[in-house]
C-alpha positions as CSV (number, residue, x, y, z in Angstrom):
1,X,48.3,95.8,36.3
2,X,45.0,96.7,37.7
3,X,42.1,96.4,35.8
4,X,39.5,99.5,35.8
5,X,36.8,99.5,37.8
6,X,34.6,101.2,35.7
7,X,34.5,101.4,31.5
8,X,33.6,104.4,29.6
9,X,31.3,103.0,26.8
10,X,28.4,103.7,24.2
11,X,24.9,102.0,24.6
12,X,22.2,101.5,22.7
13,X,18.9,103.6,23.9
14,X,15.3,103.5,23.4
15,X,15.5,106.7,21.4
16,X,17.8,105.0,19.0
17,X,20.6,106.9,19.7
18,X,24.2,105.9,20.6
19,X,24.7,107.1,25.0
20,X,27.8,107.7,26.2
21,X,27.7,105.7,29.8
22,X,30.0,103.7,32.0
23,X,29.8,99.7,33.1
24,X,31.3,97.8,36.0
25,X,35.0,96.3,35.0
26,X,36.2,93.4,36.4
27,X,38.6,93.3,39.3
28,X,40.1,89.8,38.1
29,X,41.2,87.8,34.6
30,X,40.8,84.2,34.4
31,X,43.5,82.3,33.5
32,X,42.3,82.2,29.8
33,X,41.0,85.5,29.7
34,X,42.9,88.7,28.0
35,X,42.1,92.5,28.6
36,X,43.2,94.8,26.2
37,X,42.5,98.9,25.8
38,X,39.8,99.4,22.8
39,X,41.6,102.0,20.1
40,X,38.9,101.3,17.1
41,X,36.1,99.8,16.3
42,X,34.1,99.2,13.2
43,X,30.5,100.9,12.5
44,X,28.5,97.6,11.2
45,X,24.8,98.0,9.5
46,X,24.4,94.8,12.7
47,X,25.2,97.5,14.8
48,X,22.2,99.0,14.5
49,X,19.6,95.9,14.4
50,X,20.4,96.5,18.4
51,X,20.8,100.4,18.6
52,X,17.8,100.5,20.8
53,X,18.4,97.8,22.9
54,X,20.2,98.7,26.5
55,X,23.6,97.3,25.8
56,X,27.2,98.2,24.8
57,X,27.3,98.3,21.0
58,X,29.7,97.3,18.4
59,X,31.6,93.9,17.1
60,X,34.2,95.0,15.3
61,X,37.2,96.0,17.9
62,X,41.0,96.6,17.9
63,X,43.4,97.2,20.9
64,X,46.1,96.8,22.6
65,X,47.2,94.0,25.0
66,X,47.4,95.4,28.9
67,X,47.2,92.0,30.7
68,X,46.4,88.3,30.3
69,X,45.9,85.7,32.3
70,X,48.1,82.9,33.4
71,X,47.4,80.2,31.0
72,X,47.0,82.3,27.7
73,X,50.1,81.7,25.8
74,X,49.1,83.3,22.4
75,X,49.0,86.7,23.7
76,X,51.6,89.1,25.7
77,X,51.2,93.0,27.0
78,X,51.3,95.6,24.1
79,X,49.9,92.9,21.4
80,X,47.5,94.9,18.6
81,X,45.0,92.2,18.7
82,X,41.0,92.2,17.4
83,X,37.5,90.5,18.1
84,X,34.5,90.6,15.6
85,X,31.2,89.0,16.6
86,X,31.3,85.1,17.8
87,X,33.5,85.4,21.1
88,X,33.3,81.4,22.4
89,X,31.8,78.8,23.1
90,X,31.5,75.6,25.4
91,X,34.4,74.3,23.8
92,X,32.6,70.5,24.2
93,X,29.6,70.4,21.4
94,X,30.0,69.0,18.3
95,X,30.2,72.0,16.5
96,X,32.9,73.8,19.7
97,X,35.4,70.7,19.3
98,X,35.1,71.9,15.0
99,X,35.6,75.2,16.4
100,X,32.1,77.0,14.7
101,X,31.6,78.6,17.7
102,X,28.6,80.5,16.5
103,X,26.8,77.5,16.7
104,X,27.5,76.1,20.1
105,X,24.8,74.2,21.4
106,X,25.4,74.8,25.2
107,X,26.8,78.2,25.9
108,X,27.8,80.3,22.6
109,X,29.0,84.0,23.3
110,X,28.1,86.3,20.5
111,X,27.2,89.9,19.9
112,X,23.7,91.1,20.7
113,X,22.8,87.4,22.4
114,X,25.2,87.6,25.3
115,X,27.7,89.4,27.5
116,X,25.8,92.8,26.9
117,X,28.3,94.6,29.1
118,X,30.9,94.3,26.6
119,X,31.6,95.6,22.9
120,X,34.4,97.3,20.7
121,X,32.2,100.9,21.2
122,X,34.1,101.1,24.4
123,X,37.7,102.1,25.6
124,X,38.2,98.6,27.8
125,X,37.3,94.4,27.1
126,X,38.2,91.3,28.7
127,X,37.8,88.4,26.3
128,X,38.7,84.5,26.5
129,X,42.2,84.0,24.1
130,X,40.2,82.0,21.7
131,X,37.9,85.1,21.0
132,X,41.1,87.3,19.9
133,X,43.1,87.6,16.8
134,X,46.5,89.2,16.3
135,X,46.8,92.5,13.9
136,X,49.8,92.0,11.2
137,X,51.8,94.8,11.9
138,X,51.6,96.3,8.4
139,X,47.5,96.7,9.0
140,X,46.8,100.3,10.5
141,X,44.3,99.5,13.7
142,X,41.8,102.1,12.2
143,X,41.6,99.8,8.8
144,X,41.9,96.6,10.8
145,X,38.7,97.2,12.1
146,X,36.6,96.4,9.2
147,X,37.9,93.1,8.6
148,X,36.7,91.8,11.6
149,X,33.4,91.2,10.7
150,X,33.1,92.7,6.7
151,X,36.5,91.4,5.7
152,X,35.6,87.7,7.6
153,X,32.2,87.9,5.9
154,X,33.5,87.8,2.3
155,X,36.7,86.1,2.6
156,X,35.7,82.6,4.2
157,X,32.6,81.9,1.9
158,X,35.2,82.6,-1.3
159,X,37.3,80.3,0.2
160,X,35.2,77.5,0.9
161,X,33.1,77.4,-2.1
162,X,36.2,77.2,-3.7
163,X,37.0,80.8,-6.1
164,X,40.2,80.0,-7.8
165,X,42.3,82.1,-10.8
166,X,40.4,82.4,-13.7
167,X,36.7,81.9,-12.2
168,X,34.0,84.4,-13.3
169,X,32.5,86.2,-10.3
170,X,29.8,88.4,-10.0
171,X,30.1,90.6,-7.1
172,X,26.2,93.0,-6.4
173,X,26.6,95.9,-4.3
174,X,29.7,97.9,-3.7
175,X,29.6,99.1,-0.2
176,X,31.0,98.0,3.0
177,X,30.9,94.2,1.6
178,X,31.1,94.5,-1.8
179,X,34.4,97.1,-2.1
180,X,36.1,94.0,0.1
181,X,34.5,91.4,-1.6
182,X,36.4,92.8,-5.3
183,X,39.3,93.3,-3.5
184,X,39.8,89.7,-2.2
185,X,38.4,87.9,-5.3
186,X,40.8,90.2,-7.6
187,X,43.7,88.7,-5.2
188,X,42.2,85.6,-5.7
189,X,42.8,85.3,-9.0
190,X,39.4,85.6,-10.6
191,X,38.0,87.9,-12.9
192,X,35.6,90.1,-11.3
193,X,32.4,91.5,-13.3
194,X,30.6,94.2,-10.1
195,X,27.1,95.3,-10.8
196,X,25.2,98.4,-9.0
197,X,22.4,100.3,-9.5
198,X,24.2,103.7,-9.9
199,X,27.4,104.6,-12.5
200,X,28.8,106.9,-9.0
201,X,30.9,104.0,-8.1
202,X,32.3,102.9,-11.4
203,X,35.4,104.2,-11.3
204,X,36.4,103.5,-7.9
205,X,35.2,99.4,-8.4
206,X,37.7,99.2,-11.2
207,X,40.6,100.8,-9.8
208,X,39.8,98.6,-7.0
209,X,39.9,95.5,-9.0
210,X,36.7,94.6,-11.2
211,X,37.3,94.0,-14.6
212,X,33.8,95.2,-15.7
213,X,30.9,97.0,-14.8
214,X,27.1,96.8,-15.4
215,X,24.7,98.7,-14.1
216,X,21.9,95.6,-13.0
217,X,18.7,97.1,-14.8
218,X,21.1,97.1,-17.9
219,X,21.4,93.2,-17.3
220,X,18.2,92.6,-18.6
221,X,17.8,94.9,-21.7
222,X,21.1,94.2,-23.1
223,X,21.5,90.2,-22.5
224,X,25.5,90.3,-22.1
225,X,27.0,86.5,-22.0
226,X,29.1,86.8,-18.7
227,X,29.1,83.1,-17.6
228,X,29.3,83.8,-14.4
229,X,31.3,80.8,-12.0
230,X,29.7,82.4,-9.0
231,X,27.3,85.6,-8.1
232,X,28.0,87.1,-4.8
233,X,25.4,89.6,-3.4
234,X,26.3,91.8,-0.7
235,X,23.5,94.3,-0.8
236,X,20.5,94.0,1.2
237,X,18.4,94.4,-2.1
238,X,17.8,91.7,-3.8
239,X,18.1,91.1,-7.4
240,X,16.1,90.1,-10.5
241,X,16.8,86.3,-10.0
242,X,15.4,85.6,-13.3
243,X,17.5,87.9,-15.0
244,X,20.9,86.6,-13.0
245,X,20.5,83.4,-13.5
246,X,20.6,83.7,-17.1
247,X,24.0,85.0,-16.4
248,X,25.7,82.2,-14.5
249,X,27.3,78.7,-15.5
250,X,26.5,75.5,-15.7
251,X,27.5,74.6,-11.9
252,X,27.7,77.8,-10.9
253,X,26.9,79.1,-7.4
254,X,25.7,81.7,-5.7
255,X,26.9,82.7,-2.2
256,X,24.6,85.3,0.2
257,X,26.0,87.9,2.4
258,X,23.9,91.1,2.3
259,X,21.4,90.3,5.7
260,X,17.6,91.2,4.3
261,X,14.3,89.7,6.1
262,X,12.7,89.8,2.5
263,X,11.7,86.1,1.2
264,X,14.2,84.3,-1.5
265,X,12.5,83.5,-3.8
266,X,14.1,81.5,-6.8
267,X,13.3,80.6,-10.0
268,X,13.4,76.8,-9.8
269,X,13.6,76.0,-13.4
270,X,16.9,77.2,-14.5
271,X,18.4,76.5,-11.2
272,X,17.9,72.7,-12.0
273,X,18.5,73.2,-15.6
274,X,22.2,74.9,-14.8
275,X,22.4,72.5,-11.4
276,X,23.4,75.8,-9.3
277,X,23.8,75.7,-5.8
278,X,23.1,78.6,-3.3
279,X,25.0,79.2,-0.3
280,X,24.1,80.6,3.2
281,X,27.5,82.2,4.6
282,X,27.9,84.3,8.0
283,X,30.5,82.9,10.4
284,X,33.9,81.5,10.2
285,X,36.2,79.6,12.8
286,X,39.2,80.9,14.3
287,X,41.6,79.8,11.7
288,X,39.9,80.9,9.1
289,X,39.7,84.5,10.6
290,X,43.6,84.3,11.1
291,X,43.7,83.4,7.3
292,X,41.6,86.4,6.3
293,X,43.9,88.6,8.4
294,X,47.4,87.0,7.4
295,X,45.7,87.3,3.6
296,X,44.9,90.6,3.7
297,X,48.4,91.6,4.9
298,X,50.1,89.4,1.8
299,X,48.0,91.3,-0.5
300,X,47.7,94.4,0.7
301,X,43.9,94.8,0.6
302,X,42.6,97.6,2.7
303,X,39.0,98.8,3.2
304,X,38.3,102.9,2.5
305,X,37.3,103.8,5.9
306,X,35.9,107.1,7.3
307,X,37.1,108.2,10.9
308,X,34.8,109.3,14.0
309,X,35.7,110.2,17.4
310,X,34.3,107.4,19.6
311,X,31.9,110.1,21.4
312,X,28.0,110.3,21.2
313,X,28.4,112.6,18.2
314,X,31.1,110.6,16.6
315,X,28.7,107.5,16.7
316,X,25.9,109.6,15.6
317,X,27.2,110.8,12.5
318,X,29.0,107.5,11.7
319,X,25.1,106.0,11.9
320,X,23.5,109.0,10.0
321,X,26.1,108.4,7.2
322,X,25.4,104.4,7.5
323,X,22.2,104.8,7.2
324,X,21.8,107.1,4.3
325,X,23.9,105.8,2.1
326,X,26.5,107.8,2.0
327,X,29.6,106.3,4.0
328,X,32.6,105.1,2.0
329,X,32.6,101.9,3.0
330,X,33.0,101.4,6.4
331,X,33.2,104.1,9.4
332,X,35.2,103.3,12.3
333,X,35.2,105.1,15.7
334,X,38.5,106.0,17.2
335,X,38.9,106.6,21.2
């Protein structure tokens, strides 16, 4: 096929603002390279760290397969396939031959950092084979989209620090992280206790998965004993430490995923006292993004999405909704 010569996308603007405007294609894949027509993308709260910088927005993309080059062998024309925000590497570093990609030393590819031409708020990409993931069939493309960056966010951490059936697990926040985060750590196995600073979203985290519900400034007046194996905050605010820590285990841990520039600070004593450990968490490597998607499909877990047309206005009331609050969870643009 013949790959366009120009790409219809949105871009960030000085204003702030999501502009409709067109890049050059490419005329030519590489023989690991795959092109595929963007059908949805994600609405991400990283998406708008760089909505006034001059590039093509959005990490969280889905599409269809129209050509690959001749040495990709994972990949074939009319393949529903994703990317989410790490895209390669050198593929020689230490951390590229462990595949953590994010952390290349020489050349990484990632959202916002490189590659500013490209991004799922467009109706054309051409990414390497290692940057792409195959959608199970039984994932609609519009919910798909959210698991490429929300879905990977809270699965791998769960994983890795090791959440098994029976564990106690906090989950703050239940917006676009936190309504995935109960839904995987109810699949799981654990028992989920979800904690939010309104009663709106009660019902909804139960029927979702969570066995209990606290409101957080209730944490403190009423002392409950919830031994918590492991807190997982996926809101930008951050709690009263103090008051949490009270809640968790001996060897508990706590695992970050809400982005905030505001300062941890921890209460040292009862951190040493419980020997709790606090975990970082924000990329994952290929395989562990195929294991979020392959888990996902096995269990069924789907995030509540809102649809917008992949237009200026579309994007504009995606972020107005984002950034007020009110989206439930996740908006995704649809071309």
């Amino acid at each position: 096929m013949s790959l366009p010569s120009k790409v219809s996308v949105l871009k960030g603007s000085k204003e702030g603002v999501a502009v409709a405007a067109t890049v050059p294609g490419r005329t030519s894949l590489k023989s690991n390279e795959v092109a595929l027509r963007v059908t949805h993308s994600g609405v991400c709260g990283t998406d708008l760290h760089h909505i006034h910088d001059d590039m093509v927005l959005g990490h969280e993309g889905v599409g269809v397969v129209e050509a690959v080059g001749d040495a990709v062998t994972r990949f074939k024309a009319g393949d529903r396939v994703g990317f989410g925000y790490v895209k390669d590497g050198c593929g020689k570093c230490d951390h590229c031959l462990k595949h953590q990609y994010f952390y290349c030393k020489v050349a990484p590819v990632q959202y916002g950092a490189t590659s500013h031409d490209q991004g799922s708020w467009s109706d054309f990409a051409v990414w390497t084979e290692t940057a792409l993931h195959k959608i199970p069939d039984n994932i609609p493309s519009g919910e798909a989209a959210p698991f490429l960056c929300a879905g990977l966010t809270v699965f791998t951490p769960m994983v890795k620090y090791g959440i098994k059936p029976g564990h106690r697990v906090g989950i703050l926040g239940i917006g676009g992280l936190g309504h995935l985060a109960i839904q995987f750590a109810r699949a799981l196995g654990a028992h989920i206790t979800v904690f939010s600073t309104s009663t709106s979203k009660k019902e909804e985290a139960l029927k979702l998965g969570a066995s209990d519900f606290w409101l957080s400034q209730d944490v403190k007046t009423k002392k409950p004993e919830l031994k918590l194996d492991y807190l997982i905050t996926t809101a930008t605010r951050l709690p009263d430490w103090d008051v949490f820590m009270e809640q968790m285990e001996p060897f508990g841990q706590v695992i970050l995923l809400g982005l905030t520039t505001e300062p941890l600070n921890l209460p040292y004593l009862p951190i040493m006292l419980k020997e709790i450990s606090i975990h970082g968490a924000l990329t994952s490597t290929p395989e562990e993004f195929d294991a979020m998607l392959e888990f996902a499909s096995k269990h069924k877990i789907r995030p509540i999405i809102e649809e917008f047309p992949m237009t200026e206005e579309g994007a504009a009331a995606a972020i107005a909704k984002l950034n007020d609050g009110s989206i439930r969870y996740r908006g995704v643009l649809v071309s």
